[in-house]
C-alpha positions in Angstrom: 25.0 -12.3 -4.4 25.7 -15.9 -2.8 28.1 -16.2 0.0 29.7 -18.9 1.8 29.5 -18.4 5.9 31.5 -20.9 8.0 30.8 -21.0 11.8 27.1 -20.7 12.7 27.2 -20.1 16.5 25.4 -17.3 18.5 26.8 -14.6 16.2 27.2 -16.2 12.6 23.9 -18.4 12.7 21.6 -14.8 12.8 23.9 -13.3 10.8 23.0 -16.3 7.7 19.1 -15.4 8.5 20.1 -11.5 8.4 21.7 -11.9 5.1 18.8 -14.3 3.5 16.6 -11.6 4.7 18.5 -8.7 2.9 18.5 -10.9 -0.4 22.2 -13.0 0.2 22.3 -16.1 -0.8 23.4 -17.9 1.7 25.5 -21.4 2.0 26.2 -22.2 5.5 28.9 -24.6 7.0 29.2 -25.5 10.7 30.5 -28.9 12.8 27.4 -29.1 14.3 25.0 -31.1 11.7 21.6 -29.6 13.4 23.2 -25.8 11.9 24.6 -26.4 9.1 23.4 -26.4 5.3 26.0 -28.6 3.7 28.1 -31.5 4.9 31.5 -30.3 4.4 33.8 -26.8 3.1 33.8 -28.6 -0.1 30.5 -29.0 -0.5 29.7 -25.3 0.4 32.5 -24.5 -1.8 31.2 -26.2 -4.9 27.9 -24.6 -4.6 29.2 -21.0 -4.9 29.7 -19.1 -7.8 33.2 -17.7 -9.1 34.9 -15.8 -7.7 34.2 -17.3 -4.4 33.3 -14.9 -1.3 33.7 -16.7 2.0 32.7 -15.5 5.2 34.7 -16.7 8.4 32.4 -16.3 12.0 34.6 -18.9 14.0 36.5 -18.2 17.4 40.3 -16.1 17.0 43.2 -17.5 16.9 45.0 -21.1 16.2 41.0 -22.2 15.2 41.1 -19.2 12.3 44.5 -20.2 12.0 43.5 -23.8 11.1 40.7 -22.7 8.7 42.3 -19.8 6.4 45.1 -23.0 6.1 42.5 -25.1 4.4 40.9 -22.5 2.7 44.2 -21.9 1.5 44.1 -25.2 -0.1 40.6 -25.2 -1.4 40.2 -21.8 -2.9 41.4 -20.4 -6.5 43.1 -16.9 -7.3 40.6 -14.0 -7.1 38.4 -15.9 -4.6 37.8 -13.8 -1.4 38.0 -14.6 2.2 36.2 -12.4 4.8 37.1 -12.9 8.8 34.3 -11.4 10.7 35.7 -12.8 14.0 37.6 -11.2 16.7 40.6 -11.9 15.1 43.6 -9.7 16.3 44.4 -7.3 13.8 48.2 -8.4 13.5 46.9 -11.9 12.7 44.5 -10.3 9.7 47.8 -9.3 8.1 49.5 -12.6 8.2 46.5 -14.2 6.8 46.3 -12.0 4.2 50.3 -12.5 3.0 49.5 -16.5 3.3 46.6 -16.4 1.1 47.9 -13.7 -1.5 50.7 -16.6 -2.2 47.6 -17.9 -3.8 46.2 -14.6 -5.1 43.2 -15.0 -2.8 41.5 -12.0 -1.4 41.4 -11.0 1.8 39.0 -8.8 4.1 38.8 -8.2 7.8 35.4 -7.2 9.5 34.9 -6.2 13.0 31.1 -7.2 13.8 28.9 -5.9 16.5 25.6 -6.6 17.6 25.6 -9.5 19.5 22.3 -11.7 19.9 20.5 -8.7 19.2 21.9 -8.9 15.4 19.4 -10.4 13.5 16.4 -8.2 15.1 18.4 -4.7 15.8 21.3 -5.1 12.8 25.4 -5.2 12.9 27.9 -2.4 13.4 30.5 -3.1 10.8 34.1 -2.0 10.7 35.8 -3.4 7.4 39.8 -3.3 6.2 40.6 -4.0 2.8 41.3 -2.3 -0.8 38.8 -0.1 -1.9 38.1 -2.8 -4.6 37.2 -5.3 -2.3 34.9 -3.9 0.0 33.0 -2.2 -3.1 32.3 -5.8 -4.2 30.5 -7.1 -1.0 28.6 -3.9 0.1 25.6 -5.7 -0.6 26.9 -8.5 2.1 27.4 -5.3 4.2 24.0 -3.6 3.3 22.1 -6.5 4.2 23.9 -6.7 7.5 24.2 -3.5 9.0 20.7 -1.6 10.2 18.6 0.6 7.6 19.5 3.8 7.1 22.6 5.7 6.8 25.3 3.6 6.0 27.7 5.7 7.8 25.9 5.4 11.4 26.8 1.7 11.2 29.7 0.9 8.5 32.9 2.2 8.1 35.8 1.3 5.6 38.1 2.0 8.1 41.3 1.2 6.1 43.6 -1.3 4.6 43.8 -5.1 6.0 43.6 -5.1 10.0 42.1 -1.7 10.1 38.8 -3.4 10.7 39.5 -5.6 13.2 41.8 -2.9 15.2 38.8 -0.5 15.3 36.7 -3.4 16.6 39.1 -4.3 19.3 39.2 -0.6 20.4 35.0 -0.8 20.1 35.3 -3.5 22.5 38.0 -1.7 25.2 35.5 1.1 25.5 32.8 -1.3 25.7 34.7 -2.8 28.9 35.0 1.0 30.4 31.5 1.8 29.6 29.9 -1.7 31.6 32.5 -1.3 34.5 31.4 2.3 35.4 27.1 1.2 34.8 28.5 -1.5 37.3 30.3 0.7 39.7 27.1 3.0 40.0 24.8 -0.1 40.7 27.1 -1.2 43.6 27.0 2.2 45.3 23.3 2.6 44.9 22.6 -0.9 46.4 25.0 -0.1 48.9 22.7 3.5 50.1 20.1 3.1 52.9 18.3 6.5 51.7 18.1 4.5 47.8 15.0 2.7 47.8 14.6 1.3 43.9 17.7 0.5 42.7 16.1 -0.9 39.4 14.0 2.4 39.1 17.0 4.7 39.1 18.4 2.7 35.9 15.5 2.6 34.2 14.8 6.6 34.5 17.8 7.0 33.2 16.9 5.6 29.8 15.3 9.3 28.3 16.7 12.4 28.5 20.1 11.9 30.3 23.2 12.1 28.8 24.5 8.3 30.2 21.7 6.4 28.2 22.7 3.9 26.1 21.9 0.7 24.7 23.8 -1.2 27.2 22.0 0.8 30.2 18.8 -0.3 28.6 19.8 -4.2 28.5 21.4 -3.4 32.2 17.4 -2.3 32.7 16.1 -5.2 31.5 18.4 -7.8 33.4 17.7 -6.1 36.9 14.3 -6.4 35.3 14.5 -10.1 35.0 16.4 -10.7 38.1 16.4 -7.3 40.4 19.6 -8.6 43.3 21.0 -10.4 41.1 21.0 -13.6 42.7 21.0 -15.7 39.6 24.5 -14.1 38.5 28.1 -14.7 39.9 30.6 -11.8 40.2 33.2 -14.0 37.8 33.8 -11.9 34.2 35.7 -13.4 31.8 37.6 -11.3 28.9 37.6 -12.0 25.4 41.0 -10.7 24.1 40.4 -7.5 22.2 40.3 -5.3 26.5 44.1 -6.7 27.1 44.6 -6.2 23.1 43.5 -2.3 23.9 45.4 -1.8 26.8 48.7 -3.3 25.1 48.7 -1.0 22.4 48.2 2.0 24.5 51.0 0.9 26.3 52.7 0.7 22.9 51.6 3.9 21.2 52.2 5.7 25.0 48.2 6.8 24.7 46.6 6.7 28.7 43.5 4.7 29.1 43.0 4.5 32.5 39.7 3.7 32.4 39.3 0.9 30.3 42.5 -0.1 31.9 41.0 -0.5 35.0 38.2 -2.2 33.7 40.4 -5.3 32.6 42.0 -5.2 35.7 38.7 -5.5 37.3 37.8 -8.0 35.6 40.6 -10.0 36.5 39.9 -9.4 40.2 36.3 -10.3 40.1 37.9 -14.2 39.5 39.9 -14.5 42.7 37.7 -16.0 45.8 40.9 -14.9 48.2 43.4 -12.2 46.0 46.4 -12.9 47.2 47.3 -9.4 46.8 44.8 -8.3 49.1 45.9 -10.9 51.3 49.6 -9.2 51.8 47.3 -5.6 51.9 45.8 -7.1 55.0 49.2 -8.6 56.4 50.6 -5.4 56.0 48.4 -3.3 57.9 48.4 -5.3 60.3 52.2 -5.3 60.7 52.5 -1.3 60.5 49.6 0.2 62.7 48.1 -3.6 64.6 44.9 -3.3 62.1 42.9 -6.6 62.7 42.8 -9.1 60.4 40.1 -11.8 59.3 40.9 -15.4 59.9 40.2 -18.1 57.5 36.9 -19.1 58.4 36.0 -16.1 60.2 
């Protein structure tokens, strides 16, 4: 099988090695001239057999926008387009209507694995027809990690499945760092805890909190054990606030990955001003002292 892959960053440019490894041809096309194999879409285009399967690895929203648009324009009837970024998953369904005007395929794939990728392999969520994701298995064999397809790939349903299952990945992901965090901050913060980085790491066999993420939390107190190298300041990527909205919409609680957002937010404010009026108010109801700027 040869593939087209456009968008060879962090994720997408292990993801061309993973799938030359697994026996996919690969054509890559990215801005960057250091990354990419051909000079333009057309070019990587023209070098693929019929019908055409594109893969799409480029950042959500107006930039996918902009290139299902011109693939739009490029691409003949029964060609295939597959978005393996973090699209949202209503977008995946407005892509899919604009390119069926031209009787081009469409597939959405949620992809996880980060840097780790290429060495460890991709989880893969996929939405599509049953038609469509039989035809690139072997993209989605030579992706995911050996062994049992269904510990690592699901077809989780029709277009914007995939990416909806991968947003909800990603909420519990948010949940899952923000209570490792929590822990750490209480541990540093006890007198009678005398190896912080040891309490983590024991924690890796046996227990029932391990997890890959504990182990990369390991190896990062590891490499830098008060973390003096890091600021407090997480961004968010979409698919935490995408969570919470539709739990809001389909009245589900998730409190906890809720909160996580929410803390998230908080850790980018030097001076909250809601904690500011906290502070104000106390003081105006019971004469609790206040800080001073500069104090």
């Amino acid at each position: 099988m040869h593939i087209g892959l456009i968008g060879l960053g962090k994720m997408g440019f292990n993801m061309r090695a993973r799938l030359r490894q697994g026996g996919v041809e690969v054509t890559g096309y990215d801005r960057d001239a250091e990354l990419t194999d051909v000079d333009t879409v057309e070019a990587m285009l023209e070098a693929l057999p019929t019908p055409r399967i594109v893969w799409l690895m480029v950042p959500s929203g107006a930039i996918t926008d902009s290139v299902i648009a011109d693939l739009k324009d490029r691409l003949s009837p029964d060609d295939l387009v597959i978005d393996g970024g973090n699209t949202r998953f209503s977008d995946d369904r407005r892509h899919a209507a604009e390119l069926a005007e031209k009787q081009i395929r469409f597939v959405d794939c949620g992809v996880s694995g980060g840097v780790w990728g290429l060495e460890n392999g991709y989880g893969l969520m996929a939405g599509g027809s049953d038609a469509d994701i039989a035809e690139i298995m072997p993209v989605f064999d030579a992706l995911r990690p050996e062994g049992d397809a269904a510990r690592s790939f699901v077809h989780v349903g029709e277009v914007g499945a995939g990416h909806y299952a991968k947003m909800v990945h990603n909420g519990i992901e948010y949940g899952i760092m923000q209570s490792y965090a929590e822990g750490y901050e209480l541990l540093a913060a006890k007198d009678i805890i005398k190896d912080v980085p040891g309490t983590f790491a024991a924690w890796q066999e046996g227990t029932v909190i391990r997890s890959w993420l504990l182990d990369l939390l390991v190896v990062a107190l590891r490499e830098d054990p008060e973390l003096a190298n890091v600021v407090g300041y997480v961004e968010d990527s979409g698919e935490g606030r995408w969570t919470v909205e539709e739990a809001i919409s389909n009245a589900v609680p998730a409190p906890a990955i809720t909160a996580s957002v929410f803390a998230r937010f908080a850790s980018r404010q030097d001076d909250a001003p809601a904690m500011k009026m906290v502070a104000a108010l106390r003081n105006q109801f019971g004469g609790h002292a206040v800080k001073r700027p500069g104090e």
